[in-house]
CHARMM internal coordinates of N, CA and C (Angstrom, degrees):
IC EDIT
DIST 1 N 1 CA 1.4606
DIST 1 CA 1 C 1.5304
ANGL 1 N 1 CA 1 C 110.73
DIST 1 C 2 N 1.2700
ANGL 1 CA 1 C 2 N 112.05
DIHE 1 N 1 CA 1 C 2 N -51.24
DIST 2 N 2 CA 1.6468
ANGL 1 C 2 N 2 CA 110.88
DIHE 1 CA 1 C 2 N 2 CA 160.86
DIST 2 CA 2 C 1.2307
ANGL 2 N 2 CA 2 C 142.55
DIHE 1 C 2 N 2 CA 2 C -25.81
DIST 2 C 3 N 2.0164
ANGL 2 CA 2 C 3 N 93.11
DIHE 2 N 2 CA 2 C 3 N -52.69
DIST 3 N 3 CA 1.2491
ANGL 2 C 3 N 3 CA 76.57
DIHE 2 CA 2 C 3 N 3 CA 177.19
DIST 3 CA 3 C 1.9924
ANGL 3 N 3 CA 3 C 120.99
DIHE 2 C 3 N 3 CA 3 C -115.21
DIST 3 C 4 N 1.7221
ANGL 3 CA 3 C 4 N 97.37
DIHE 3 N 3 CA 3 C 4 N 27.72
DIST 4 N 4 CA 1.1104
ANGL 3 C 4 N 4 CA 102.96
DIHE 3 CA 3 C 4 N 4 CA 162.35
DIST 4 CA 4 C 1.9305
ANGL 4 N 4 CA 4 C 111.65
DIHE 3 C 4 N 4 CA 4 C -65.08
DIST 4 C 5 N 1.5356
ANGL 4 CA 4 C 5 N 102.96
DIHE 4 N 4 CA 4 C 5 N -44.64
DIST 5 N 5 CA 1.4224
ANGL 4 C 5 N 5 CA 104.68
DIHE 4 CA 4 C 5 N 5 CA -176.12
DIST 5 CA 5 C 1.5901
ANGL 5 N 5 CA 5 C 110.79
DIHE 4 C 5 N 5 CA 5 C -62.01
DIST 5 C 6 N 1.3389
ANGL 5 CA 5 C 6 N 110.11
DIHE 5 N 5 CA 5 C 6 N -49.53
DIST 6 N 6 CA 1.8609
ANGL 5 C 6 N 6 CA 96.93
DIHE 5 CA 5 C 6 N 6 CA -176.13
DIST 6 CA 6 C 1.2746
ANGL 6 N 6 CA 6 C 115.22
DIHE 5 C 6 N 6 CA 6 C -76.04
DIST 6 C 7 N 1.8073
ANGL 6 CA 6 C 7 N 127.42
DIHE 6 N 6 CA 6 C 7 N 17.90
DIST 7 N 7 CA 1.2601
ANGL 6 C 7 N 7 CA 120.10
DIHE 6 CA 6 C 7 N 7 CA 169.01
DIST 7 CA 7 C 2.1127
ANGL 7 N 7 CA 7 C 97.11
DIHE 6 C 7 N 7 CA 7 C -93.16
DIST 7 C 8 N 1.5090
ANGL 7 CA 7 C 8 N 94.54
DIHE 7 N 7 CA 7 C 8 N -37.18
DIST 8 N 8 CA 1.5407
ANGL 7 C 8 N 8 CA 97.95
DIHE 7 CA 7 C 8 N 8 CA -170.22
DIST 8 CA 8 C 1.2303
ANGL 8 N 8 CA 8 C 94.21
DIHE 7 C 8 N 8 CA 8 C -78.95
DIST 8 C 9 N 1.6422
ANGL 8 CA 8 C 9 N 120.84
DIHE 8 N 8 CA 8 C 9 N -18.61
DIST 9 N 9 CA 2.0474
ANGL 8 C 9 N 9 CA 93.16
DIHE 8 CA 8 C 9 N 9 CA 163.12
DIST 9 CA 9 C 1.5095
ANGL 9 N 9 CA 9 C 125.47
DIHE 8 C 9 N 9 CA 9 C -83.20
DIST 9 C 10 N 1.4621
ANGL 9 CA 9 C 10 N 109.70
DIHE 9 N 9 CA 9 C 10 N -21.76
DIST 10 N 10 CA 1.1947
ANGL 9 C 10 N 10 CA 123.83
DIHE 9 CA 9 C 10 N 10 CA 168.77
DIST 10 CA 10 C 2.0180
ANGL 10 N 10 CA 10 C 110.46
DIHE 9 C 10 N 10 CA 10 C -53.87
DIST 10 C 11 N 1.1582
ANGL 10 CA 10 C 11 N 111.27
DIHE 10 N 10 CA 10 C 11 N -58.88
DIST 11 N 11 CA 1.2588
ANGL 10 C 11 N 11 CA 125.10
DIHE 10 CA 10 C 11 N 11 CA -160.44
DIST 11 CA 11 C 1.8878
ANGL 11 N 11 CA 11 C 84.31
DIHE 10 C 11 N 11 CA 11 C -73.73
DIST 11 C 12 N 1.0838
ANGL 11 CA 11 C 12 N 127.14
DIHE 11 N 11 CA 11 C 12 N -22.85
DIST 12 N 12 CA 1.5779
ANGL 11 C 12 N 12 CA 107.89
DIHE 11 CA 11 C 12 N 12 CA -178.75
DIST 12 CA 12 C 1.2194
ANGL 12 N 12 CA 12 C 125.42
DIHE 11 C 12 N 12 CA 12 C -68.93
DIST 12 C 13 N 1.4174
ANGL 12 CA 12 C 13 N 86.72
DIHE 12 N 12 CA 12 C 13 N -61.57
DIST 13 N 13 CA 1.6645
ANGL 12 C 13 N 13 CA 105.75
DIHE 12 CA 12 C 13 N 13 CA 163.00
DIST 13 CA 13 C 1.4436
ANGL 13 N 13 CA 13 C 125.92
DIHE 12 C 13 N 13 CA 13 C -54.63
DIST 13 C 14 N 1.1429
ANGL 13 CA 13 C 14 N 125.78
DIHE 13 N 13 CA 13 C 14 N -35.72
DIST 14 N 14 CA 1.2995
ANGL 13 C 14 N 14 CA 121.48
DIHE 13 CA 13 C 14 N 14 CA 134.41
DIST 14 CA 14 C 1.2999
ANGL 14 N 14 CA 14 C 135.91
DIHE 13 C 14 N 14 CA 14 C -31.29
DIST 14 C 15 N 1.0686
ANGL 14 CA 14 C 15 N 130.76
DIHE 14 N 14 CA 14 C 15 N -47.83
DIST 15 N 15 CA 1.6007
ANGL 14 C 15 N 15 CA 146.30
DIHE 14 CA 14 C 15 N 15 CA 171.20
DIST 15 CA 15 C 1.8514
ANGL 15 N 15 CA 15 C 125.45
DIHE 14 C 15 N 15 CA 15 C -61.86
DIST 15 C 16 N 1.7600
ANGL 15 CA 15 C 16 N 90.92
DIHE 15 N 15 CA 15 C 16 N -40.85
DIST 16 N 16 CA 1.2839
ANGL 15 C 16 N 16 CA 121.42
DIHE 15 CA 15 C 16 N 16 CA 161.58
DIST 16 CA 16 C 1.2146
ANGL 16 N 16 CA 16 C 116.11
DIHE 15 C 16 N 16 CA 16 C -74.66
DIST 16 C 17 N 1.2273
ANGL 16 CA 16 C 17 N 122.39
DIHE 16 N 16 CA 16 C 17 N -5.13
DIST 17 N 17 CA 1.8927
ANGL 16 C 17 N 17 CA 110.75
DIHE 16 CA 16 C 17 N 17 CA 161.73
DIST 17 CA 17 C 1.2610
ANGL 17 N 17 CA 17 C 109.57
DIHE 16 C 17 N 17 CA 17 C -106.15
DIST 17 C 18 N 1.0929
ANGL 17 CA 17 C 18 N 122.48
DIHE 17 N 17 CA 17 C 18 N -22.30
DIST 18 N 18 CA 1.2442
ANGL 17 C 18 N 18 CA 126.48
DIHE 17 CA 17 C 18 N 18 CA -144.37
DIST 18 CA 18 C 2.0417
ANGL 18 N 18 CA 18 C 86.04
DIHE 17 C 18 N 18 CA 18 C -98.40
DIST 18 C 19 N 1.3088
ANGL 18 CA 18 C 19 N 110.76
DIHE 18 N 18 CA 18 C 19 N -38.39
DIST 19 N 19 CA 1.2353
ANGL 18 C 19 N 19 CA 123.39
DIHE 18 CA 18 C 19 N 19 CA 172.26
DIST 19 CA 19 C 1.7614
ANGL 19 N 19 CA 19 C 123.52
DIHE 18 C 19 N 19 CA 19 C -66.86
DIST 19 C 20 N 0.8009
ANGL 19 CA 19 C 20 N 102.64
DIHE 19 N 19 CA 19 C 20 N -43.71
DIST 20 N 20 CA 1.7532
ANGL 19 C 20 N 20 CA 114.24
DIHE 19 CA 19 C 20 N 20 CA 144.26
DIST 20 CA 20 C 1.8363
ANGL 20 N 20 CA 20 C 137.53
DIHE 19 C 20 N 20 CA 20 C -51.16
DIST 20 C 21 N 0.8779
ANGL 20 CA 20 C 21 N 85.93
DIHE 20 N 20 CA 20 C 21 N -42.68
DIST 21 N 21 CA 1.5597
ANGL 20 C 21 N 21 CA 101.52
DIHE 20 CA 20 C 21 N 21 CA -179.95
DIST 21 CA 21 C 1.7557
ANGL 21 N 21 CA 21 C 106.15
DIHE 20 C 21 N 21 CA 21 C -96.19
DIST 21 C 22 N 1.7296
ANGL 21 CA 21 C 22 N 128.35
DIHE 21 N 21 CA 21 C 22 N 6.15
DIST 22 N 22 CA 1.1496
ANGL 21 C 22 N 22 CA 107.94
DIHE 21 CA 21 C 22 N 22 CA 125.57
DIST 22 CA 22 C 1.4565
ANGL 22 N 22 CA 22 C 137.28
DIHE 21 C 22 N 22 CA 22 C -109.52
DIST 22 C 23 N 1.5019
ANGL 22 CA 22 C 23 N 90.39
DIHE 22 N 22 CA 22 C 23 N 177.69
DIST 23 N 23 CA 1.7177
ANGL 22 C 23 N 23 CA 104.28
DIHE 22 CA 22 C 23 N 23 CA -163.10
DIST 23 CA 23 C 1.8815
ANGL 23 N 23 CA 23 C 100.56
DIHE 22 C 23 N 23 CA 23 C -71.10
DIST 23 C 24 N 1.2780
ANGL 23 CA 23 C 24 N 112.66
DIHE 23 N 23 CA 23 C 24 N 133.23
DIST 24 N 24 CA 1.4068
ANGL 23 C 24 N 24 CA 116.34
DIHE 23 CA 23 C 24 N 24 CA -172.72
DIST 24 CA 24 C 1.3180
ANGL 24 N 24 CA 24 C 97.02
DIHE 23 C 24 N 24 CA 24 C -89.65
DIST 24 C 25 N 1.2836
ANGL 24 CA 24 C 25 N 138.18
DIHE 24 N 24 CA 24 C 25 N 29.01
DIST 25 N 25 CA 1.6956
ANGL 24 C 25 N 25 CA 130.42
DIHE 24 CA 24 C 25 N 25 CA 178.10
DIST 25 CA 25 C 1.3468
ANGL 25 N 25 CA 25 C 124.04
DIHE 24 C 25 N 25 CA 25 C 35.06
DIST 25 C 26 N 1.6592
ANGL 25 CA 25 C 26 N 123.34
DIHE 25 N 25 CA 25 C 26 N 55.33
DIST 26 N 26 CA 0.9218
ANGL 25 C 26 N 26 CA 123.31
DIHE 25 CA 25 C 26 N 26 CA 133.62
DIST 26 CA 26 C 1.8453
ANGL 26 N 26 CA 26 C 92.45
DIHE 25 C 26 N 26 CA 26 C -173.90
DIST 26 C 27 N 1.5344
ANGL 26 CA 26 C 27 N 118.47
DIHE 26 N 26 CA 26 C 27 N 162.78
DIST 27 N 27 CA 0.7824
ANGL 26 C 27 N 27 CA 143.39
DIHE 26 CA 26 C 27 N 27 CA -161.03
DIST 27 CA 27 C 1.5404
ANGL 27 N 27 CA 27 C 116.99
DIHE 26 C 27 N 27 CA 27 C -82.12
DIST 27 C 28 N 1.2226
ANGL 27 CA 27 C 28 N 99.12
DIHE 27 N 27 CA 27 C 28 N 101.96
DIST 28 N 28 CA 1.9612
ANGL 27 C 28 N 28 CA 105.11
DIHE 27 CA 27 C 28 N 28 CA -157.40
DIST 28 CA 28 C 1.4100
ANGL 28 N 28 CA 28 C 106.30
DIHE 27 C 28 N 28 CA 28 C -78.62
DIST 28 C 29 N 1.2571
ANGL 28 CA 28 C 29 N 134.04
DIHE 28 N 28 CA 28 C 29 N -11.64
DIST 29 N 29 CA 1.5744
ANGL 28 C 29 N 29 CA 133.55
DIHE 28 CA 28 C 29 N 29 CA -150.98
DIST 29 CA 29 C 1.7761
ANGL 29 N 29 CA 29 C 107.88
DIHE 28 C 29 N 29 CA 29 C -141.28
DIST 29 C 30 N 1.0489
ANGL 29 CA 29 C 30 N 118.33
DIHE 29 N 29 CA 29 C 30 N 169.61
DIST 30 N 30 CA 1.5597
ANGL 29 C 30 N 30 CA 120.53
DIHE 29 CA 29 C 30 N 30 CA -163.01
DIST 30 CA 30 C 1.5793
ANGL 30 N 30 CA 30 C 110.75
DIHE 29 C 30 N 30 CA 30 C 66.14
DIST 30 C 31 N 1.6767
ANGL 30 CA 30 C 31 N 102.73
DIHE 30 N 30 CA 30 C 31 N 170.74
DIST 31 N 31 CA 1.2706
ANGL 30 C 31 N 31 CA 105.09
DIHE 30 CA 30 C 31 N 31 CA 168.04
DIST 31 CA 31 C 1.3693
ANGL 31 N 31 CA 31 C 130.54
DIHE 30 C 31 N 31 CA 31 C -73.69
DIST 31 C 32 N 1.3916
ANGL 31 CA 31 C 32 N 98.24
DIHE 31 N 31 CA 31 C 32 N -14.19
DIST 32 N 32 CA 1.7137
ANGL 31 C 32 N 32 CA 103.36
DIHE 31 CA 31 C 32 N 32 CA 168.80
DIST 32 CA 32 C 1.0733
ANGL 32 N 32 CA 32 C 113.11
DIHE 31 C 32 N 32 CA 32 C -80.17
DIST 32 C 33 N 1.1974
ANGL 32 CA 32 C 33 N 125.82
DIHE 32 N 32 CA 32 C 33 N -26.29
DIST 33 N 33 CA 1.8412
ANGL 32 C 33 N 33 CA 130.18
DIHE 32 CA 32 C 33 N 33 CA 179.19
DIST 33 CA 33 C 1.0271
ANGL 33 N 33 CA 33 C 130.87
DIHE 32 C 33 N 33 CA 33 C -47.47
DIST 33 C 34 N 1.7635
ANGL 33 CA 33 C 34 N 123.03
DIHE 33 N 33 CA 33 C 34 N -19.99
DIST 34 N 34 CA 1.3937
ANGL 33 C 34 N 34 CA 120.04
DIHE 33 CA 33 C 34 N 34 CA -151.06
DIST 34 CA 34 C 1.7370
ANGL 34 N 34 CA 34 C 102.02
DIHE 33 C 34 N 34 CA 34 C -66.47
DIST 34 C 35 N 0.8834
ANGL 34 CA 34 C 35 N 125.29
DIHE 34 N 34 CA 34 C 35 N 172.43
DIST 35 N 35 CA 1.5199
ANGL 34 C 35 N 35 CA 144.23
DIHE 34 CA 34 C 35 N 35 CA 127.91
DIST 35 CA 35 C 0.9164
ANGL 35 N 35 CA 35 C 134.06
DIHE 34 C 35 N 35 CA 35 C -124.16
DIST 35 C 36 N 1.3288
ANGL 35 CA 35 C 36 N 108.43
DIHE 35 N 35 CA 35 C 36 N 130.36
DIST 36 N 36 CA 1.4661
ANGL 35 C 36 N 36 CA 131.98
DIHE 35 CA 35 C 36 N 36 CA -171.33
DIST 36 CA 36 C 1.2818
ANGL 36 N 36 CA 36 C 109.44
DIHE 35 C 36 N 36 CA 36 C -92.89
DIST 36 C 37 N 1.1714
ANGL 36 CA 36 C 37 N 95.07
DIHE 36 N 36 CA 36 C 37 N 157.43
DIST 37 N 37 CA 1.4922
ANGL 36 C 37 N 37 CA 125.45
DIHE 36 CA 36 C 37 N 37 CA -179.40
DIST 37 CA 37 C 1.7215
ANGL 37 N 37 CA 37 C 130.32
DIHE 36 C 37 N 37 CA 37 C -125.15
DIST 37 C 38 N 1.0728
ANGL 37 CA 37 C 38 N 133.03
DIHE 37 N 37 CA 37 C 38 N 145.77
DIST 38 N 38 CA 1.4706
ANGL 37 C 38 N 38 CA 112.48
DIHE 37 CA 37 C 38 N 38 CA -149.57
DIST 38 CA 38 C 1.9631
ANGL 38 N 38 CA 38 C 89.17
DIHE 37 C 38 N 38 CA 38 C -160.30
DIST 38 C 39 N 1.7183
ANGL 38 CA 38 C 39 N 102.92
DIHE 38 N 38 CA 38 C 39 N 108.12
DIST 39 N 39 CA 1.2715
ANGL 38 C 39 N 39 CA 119.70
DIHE 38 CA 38 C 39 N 39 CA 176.06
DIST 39 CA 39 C 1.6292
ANGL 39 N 39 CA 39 C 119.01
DIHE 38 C 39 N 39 CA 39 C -87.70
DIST 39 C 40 N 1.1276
ANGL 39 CA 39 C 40 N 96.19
DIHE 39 N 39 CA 39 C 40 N 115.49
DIST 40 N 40 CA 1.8598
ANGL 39 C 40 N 40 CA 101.78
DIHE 39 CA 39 C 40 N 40 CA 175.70
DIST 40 CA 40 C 1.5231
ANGL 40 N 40 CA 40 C 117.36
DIHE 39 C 40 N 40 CA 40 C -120.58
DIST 40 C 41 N 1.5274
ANGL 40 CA 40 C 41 N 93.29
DIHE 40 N 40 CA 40 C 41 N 125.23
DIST 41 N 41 CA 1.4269
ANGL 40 C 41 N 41 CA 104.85
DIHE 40 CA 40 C 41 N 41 CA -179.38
DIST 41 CA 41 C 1.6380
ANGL 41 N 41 CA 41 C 119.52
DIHE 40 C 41 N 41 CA 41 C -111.80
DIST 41 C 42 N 1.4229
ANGL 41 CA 41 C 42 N 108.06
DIHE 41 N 41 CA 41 C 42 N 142.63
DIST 42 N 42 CA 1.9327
ANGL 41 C 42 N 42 CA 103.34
DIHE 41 CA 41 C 42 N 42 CA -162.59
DIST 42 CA 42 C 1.5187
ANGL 42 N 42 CA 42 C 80.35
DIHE 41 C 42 N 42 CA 42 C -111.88
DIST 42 C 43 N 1.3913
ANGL 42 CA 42 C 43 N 116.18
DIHE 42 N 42 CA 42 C 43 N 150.35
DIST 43 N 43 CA 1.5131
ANGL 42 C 43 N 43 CA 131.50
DIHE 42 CA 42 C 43 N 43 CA 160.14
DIST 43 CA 43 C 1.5281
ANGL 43 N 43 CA 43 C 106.92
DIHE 42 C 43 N 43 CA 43 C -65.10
DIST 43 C 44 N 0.6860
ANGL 43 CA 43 C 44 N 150.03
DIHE 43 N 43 CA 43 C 44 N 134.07
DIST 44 N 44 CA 1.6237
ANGL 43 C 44 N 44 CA 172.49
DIHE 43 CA 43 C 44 N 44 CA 155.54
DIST 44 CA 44 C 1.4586
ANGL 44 N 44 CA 44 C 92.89
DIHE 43 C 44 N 44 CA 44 C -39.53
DIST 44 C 45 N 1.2896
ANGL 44 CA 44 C 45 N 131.64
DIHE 44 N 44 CA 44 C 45 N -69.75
DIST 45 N 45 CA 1.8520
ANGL 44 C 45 N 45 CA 139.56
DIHE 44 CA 44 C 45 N 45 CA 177.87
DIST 45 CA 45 C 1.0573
ANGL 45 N 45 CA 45 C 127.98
DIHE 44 C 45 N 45 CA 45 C -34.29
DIST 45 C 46 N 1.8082
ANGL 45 CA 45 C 46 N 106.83
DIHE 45 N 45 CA 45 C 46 N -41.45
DIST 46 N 46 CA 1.7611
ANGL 45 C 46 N 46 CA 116.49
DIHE 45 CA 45 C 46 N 46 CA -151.58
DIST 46 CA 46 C 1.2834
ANGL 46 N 46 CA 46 C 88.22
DIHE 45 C 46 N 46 CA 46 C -98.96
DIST 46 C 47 N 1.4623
ANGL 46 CA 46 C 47 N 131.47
DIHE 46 N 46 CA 46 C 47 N -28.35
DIST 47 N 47 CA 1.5234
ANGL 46 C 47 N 47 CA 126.82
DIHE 46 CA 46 C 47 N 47 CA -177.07
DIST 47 CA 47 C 1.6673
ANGL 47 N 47 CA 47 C 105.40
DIHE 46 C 47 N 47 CA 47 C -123.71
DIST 47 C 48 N 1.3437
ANGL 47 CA 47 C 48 N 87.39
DIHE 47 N 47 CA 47 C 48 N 101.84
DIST 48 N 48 CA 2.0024
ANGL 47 C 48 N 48 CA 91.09
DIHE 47 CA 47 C 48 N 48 CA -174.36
DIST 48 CA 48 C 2.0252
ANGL 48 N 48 CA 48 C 100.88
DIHE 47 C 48 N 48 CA 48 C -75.68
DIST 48 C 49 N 1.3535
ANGL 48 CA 48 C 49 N 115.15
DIHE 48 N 48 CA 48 C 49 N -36.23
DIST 49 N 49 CA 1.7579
ANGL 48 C 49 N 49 CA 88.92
DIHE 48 CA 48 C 49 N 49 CA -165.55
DIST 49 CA 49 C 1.7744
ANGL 49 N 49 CA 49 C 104.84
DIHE 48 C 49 N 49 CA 49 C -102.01
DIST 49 C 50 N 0.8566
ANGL 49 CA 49 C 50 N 126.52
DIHE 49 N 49 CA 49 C 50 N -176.01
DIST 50 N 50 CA 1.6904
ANGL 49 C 50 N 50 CA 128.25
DIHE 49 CA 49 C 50 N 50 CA -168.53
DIST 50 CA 50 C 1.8023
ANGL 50 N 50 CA 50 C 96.75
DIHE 49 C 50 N 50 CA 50 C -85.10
DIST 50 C 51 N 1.4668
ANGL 50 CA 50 C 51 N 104.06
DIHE 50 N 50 CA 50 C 51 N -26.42
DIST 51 N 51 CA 1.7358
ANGL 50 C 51 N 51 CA 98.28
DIHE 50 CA 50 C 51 N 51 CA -155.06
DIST 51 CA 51 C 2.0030
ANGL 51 N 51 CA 51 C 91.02
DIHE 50 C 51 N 51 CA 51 C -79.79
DIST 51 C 52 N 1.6204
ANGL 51 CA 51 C 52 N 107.38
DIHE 51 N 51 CA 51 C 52 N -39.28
DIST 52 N 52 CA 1.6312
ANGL 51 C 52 N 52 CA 78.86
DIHE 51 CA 51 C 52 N 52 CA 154.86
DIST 52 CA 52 C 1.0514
ANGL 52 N 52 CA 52 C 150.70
DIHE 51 C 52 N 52 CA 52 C -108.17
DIST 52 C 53 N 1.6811
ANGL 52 CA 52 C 53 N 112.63
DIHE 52 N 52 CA 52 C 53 N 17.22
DIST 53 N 53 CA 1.6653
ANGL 52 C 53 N 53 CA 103.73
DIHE 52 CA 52 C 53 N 53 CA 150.19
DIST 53 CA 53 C 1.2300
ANGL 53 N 53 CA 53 C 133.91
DIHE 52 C 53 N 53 CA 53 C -72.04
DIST 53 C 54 N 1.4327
ANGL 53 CA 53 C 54 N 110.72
DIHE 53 N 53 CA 53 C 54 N -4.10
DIST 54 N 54 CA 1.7877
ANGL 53 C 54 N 54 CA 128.67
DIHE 53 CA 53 C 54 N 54 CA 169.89
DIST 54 CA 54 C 1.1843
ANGL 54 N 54 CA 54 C 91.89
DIHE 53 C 54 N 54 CA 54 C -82.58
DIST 54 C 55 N 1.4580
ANGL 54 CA 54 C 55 N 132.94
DIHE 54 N 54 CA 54 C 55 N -67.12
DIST 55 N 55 CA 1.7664
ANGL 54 C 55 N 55 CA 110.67
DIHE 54 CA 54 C 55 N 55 CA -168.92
DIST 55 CA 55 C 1.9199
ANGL 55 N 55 CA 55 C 106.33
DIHE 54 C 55 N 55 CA 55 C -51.32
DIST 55 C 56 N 1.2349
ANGL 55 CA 55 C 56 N 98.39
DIHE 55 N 55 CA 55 C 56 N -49.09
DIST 56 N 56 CA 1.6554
ANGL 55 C 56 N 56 CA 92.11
DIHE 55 CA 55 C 56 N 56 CA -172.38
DIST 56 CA 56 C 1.7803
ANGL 56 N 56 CA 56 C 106.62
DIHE 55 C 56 N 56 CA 56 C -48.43
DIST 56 C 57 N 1.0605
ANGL 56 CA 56 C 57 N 106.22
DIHE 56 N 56 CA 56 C 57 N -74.64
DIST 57 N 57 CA 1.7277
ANGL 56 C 57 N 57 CA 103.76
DIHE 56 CA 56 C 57 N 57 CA 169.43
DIST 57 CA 57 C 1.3475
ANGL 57 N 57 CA 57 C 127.24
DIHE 56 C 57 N 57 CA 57 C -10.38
DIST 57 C 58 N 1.2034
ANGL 57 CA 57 C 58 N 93.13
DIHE 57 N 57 CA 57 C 58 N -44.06
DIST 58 N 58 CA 1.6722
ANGL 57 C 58 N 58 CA 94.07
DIHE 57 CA 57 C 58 N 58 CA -161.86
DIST 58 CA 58 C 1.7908
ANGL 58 N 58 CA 58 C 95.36
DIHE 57 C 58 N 58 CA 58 C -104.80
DIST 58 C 59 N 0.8720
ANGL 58 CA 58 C 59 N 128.73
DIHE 58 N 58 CA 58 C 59 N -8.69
DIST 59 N 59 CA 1.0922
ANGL 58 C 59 N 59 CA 159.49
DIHE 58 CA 58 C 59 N 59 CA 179.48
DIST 59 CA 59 C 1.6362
ANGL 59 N 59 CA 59 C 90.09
DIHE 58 C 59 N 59 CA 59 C -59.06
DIST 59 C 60 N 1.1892
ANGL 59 CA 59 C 60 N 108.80
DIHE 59 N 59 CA 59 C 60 N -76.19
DIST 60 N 60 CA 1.6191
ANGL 59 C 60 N 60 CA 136.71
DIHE 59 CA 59 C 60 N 60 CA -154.08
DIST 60 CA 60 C 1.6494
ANGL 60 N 60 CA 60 C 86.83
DIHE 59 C 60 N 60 CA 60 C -90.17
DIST 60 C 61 N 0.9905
ANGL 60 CA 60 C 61 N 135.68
DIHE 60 N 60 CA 60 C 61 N -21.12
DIST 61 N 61 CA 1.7181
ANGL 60 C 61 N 61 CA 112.73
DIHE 60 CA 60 C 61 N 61 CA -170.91
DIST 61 CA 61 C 1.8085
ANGL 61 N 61 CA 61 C 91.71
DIHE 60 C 61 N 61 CA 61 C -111.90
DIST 61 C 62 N 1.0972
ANGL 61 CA 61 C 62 N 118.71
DIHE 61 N 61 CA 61 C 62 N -24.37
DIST 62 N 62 CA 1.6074
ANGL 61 C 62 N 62 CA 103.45
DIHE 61 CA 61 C 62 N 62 CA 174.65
DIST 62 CA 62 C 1.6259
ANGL 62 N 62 CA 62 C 114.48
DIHE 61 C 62 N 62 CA 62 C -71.41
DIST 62 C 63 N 1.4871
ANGL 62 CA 62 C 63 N 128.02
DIHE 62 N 62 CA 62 C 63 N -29.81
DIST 63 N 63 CA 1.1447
ANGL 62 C 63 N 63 CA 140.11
DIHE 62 CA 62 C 63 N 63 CA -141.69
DIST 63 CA 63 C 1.2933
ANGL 63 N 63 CA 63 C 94.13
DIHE 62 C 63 N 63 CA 63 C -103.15
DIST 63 C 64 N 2.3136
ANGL 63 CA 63 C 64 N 127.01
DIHE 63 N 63 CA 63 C 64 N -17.20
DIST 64 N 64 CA 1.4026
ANGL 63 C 64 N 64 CA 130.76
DIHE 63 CA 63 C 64 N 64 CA 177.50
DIST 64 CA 64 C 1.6492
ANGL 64 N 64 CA 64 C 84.28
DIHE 63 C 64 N 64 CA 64 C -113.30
DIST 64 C 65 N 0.4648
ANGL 64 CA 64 C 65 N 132.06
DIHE 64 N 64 CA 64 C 65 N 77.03
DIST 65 N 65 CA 1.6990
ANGL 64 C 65 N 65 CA 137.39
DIHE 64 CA 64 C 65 N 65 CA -167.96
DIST 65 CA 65 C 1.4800
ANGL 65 N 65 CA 65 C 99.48
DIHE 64 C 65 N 65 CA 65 C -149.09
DIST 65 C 66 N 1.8384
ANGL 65 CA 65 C 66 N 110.84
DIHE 65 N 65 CA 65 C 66 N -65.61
DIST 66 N 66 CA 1.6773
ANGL 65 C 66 N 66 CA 130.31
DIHE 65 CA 65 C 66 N 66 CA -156.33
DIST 66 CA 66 C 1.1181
ANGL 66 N 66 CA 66 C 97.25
DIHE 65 C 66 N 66 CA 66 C -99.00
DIST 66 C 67 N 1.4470
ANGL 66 CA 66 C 67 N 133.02
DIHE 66 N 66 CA 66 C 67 N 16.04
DIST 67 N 67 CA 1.5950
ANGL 66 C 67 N 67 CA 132.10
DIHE 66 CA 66 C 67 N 67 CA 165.74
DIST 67 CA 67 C 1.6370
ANGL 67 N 67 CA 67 C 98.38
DIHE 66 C 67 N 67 CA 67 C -97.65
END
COOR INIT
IC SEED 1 N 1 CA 1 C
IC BUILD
């Protein structure tokens, strides 16, 4: 049992460097770096079933996407 765990701590920590040491595709630091983030909220009323508050959603995040 022992040394099932210090292989699965071995293999973590492993994973954790290896996960670090890549590049997350986009530029985390400077003033040009930021990333933003952008919260959208649907009224519950104006879209009664789920299948179109998913079109609306996506609707609204593809359409601030191509700007």
């Amino acid at each position: 049992m022992t040394l099932v765990l210090l292989i699965g701590a071995g293999l973590l920590i492993h994973s954790f460097l290896r996960l670090i040491s890549v590049s997350p595709g986009f530029e985390s630091s400077g003033r040009d770096g930021a990333v933003q983030t952008v919260k959208v909220t649907l009224p519950q009323n104006d879209e009664p079933s789920a299948s179109r508050r998913s079109r609306a959603a996506c609707s609204i995040v593809s359409s601030t996407c191509r700007a």
